[in-house]
NUFIGU-185937 format. One line per 2 residues: their letters; for each residue x, y, z of C-alpha. Coordinates in nm, 3 decimals. Each point is the difference from the previous one (the first is absolute). Layout:
// NUFIGU-185937
A = X:Y:Z  ...
// end
This chain:
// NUFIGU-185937
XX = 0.000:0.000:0.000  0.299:0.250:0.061
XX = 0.145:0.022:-0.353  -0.356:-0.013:-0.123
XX = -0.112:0.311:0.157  0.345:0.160:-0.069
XX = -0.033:-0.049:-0.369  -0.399:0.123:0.078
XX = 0.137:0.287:0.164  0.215:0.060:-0.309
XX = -0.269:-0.018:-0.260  -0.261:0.207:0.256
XX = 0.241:0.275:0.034  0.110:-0.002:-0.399
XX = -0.384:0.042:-0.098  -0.074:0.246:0.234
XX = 0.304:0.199:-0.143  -0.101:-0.018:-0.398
XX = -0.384:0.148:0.132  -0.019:0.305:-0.147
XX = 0.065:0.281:0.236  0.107:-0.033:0.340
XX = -0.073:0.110:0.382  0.160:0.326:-0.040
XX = -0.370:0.223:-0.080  -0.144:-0.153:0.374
XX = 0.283:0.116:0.186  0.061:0.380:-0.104
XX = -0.194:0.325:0.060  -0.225:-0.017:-0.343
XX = -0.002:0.338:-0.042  0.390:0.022:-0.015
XX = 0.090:-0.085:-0.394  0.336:0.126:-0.009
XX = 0.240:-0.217:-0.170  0.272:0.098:0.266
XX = -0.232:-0.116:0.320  -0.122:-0.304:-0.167
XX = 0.373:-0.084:-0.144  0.095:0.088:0.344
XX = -0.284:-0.261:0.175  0.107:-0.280:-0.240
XX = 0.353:0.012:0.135  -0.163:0.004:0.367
XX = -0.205:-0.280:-0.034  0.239:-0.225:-0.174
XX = -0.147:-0.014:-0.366  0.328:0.089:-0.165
XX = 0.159:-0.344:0.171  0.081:-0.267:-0.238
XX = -0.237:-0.238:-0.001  0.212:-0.263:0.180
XX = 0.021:0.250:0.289  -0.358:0.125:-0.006
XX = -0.095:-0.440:0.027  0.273:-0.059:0.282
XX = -0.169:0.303:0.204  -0.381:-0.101:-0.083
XX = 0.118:-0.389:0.134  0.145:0.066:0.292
XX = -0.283:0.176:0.121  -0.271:-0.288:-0.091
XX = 0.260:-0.227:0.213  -0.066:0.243:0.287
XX = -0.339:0.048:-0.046  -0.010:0.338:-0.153
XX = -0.176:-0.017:-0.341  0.010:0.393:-0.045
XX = -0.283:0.235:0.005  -0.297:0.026:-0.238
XX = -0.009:0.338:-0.119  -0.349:-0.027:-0.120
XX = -0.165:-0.081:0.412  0.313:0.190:0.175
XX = 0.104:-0.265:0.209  0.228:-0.285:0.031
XX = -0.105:-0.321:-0.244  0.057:-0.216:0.278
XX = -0.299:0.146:0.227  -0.212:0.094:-0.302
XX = -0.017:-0.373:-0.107  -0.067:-0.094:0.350
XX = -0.326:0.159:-0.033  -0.091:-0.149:-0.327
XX = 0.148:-0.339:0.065  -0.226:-0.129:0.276
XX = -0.321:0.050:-0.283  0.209:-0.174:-0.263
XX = 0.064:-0.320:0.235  -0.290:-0.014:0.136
XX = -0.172:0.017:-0.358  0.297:-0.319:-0.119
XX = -0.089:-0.187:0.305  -0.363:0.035:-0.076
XX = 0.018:-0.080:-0.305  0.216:-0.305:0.037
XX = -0.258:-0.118:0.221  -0.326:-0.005:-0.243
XX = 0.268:-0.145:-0.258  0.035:-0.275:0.195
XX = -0.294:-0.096:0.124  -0.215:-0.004:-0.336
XX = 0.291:-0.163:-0.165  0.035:-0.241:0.229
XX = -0.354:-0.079:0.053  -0.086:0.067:-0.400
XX = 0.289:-0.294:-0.097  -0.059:-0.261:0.225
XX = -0.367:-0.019:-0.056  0.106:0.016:-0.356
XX = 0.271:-0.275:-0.009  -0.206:-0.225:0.221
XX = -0.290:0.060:-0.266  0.175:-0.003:-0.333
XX = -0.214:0.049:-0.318  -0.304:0.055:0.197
XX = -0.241:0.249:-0.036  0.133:0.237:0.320
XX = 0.373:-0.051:-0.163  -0.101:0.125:-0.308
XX = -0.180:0.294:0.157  0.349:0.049:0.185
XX = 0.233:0.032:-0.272  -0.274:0.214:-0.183
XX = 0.008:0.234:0.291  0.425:-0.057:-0.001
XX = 0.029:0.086:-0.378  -0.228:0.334:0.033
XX = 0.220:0.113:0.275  0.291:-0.062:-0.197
XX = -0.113:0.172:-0.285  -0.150:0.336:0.203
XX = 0.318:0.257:0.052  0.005:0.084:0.394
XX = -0.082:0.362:-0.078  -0.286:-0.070:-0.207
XX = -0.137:-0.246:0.264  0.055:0.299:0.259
XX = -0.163:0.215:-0.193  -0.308:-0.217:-0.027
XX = 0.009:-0.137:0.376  -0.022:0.360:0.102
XX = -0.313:0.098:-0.208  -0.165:-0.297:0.085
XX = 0.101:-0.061:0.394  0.076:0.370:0.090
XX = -0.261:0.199:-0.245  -0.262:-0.207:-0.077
XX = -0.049:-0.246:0.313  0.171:0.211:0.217
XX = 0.135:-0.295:0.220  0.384:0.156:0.073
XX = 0.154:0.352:-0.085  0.177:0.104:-0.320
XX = 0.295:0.119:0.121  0.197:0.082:0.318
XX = 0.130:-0.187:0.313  -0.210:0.098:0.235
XX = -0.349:0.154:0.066  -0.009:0.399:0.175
XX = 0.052:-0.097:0.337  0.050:-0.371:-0.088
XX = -0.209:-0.168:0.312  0.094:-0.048:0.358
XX = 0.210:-0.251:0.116  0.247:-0.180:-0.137
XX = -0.239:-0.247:-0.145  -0.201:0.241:-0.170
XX = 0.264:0.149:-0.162  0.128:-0.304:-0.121
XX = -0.333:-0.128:-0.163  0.037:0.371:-0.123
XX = 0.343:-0.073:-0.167  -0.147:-0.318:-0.134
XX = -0.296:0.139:-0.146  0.239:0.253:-0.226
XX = 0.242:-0.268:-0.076  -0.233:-0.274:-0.091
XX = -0.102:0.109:-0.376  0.371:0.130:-0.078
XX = 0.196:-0.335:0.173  -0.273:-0.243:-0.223
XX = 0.098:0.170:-0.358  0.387:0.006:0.124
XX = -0.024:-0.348:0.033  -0.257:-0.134:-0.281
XX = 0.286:-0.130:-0.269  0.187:-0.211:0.310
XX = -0.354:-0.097:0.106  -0.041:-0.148:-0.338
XX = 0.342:-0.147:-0.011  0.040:-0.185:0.288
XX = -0.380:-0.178:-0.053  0.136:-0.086:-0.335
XX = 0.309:-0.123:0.130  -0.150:-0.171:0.361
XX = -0.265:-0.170:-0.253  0.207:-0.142:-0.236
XX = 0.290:-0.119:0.231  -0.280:-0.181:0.188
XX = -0.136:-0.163:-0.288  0.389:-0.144:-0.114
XX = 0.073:-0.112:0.322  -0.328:-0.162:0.058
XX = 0.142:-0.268:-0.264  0.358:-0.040:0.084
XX = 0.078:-0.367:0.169  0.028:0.102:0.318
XX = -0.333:0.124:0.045  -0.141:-0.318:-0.173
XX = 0.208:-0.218:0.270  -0.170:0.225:0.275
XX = -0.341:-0.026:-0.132  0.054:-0.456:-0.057
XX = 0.102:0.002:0.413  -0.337:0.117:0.074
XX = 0.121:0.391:0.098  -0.300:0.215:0.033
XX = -0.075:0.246:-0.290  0.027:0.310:0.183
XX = 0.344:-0.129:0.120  0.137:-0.072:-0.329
XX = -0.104:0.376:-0.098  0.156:0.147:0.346
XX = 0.286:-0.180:0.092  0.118:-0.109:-0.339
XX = -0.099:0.200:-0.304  -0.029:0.353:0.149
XX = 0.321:0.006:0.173  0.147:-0.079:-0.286
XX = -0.219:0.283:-0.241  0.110:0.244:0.243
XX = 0.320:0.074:-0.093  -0.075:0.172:-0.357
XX = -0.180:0.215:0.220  0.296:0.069:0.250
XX = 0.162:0.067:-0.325  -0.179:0.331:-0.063
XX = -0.080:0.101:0.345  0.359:0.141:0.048
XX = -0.051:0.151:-0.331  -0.329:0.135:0.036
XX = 0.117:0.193:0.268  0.227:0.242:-0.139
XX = -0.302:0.006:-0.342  -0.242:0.115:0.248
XX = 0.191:0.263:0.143  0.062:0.127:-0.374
XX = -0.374:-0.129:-0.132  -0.117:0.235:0.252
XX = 0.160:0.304:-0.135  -0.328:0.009:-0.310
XX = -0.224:-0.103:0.230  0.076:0.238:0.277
XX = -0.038:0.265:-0.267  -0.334:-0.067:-0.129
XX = -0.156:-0.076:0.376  0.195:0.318:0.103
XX = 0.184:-0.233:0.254  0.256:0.177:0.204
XX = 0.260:-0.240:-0.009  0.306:-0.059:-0.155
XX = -0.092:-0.050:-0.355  -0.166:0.344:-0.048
XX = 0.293:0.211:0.205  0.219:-0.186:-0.310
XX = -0.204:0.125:-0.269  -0.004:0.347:0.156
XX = 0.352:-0.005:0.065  0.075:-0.129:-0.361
XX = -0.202:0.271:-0.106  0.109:0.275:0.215
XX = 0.403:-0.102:-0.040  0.038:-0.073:0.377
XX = 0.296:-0.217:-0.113  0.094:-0.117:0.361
XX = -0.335:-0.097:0.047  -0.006:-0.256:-0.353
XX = 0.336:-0.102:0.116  -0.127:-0.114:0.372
XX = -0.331:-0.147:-0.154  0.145:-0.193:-0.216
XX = 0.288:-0.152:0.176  -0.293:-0.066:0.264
XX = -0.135:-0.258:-0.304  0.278:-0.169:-0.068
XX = 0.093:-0.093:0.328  -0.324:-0.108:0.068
XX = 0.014:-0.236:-0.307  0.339:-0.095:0.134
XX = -0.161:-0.050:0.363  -0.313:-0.193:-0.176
XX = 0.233:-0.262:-0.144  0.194:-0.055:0.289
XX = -0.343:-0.047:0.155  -0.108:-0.272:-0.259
XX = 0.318:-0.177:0.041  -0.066:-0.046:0.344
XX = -0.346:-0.131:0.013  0.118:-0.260:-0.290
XX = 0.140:-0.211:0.284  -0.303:0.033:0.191
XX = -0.250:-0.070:-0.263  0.206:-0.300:-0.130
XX = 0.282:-0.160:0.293  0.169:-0.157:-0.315
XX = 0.173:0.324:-0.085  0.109:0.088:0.372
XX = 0.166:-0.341:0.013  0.173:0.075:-0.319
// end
């Protein structure tokens, strides 16, 4: 992971460079154009560095923590994303959670049903999902759910005075993340049924499953103990990956649902030329992607003992 996000750090730092423009217009008086002052702030600030120097400088402060200032918010990058990051997890986490439990309980009934009439109505539903792009399904969930029915708000994190008690304001949160945390997650929704249902249905005929089932095993046995285990890890597979996606899935999605979170302070800040702020943000993905990984390689030895032996 080290020389990974050193040669990340590399790349994040070259891009951000070749932008157009730079962080010199948020940090001067605006109403002072003279060549001389700005010529003169250029040299204070460090611009005039080669770019070797300018990368040494901006690295040394990630390793301590300081990811510089955002010019755009006038404050330190560090306690700005503290306030948005909270939404953003909370909206992954969310999120991870409806992904799992409709894919998980969409692909076993579906692999334990193959070619039935509720499997076919579950890859119908799989392929739709597939084929609607997550801001076109958020645009639709929130004229139906938020508009028409009126079931959960449009937009926000919380409600004005967002309830009393810790409870309340938690169903609160939920109610505002709900809609936004089901369209981030709709295409791995789809993907892990597909994947859960057709694992189940290959390993349903492999030999060992056959032996199980000639000893007298109980179905639901042969399912739990012996073919699910073993569907799992596909699924473990893109857990550590979806983790990192869903941190940078969320930064459309965010957008439209007018989320404060991560993904819309990027867009802004991409926008805007807050460079230390794109920098932080995405650094912030990769090592998440890194972190998800690790994460999946981990639970491979406790989904299947096999690999830990090895």
């Amino acid at each position: 992971m080290v020389p990974l996000l050193f040669l990340i750090s590399i790349v994040v730092f070259t891009l951000a460079k070749l932008m157009p423009g730079d962080a010199l217009s948020g940090k001067i008086d605006p109403t002072n154009t003279n060549p001389a002052y700005i010529a003169e702030m250029r040299e204070k600030l460090g611009y005039n560095d080669p770019l070797y120097v300018q990368y040494v400088r901006w690295l040394s402060g990630v390793i301590q923590g300081d990811f510089g200032d955002s010019f755009i918010h006038k404050m330190p990058v560090s306690q700005l994303m503290g306030h948005r990051l909270s939404n953003t997890i909370f909206l992954a986490l969310l999120s991870l959670l409806i992904t799992y439990l409709i894919a998980f309980a969409a692909g076993i009934y579906a692999g334990r049903r193959p070619y039935t009439l509720g499997d076919n109505l579950v890859m119908a539903l799989n392929y739709i999902a597939y084929a609607i792009p997550s801001f076109f399904a958020a645009i639709v969930a929130i004229y139906i759910f938020a508009i028409t029915l009126g079931w959960v708000p449009a937009s926000g994190t919380i409600s004005v005075g967002g309830g009393e008690g810790w409870l309340a304001s938690l169903l609160d949160r939920l109610k505002h993340a709900i809609l936004p945390a089901f369209c981030l997650g709709l295409v791995q929704t789809a993907q892990y049924t597909q994947f859960l249902r057709n694992d189940i249905i290959e390993s349903s005929r492999k030999e060992y499953v056959r032996t199980a089932r000639a000893k007298g095993t109980s179905e639901s046995l042969v399912y739990n103990r012996h073919i699910l285990r073993n569907s799992l890890i596909p699924i473990v597979t893109f857990l550590g990956i979806d983790i990192g996606l869903l941190l940078s899935g969320a930064v459309i999605t965010e957008k439209i649902f007018v989320y404060p979170g991560v993904g819309s302070l990027f867009i802004d800040s991409v926008s805007n030329r807050d460079y230390s702020v794109v920098m932080t943000i995405t650094m912030m993905l990769s090592v998440m992607t890194l972190i998800g990984n690790l994460i999946a390689d981990l639970l491979y030895g406790i989904v299947d003992p096999r690999i830990r032996l090895e």
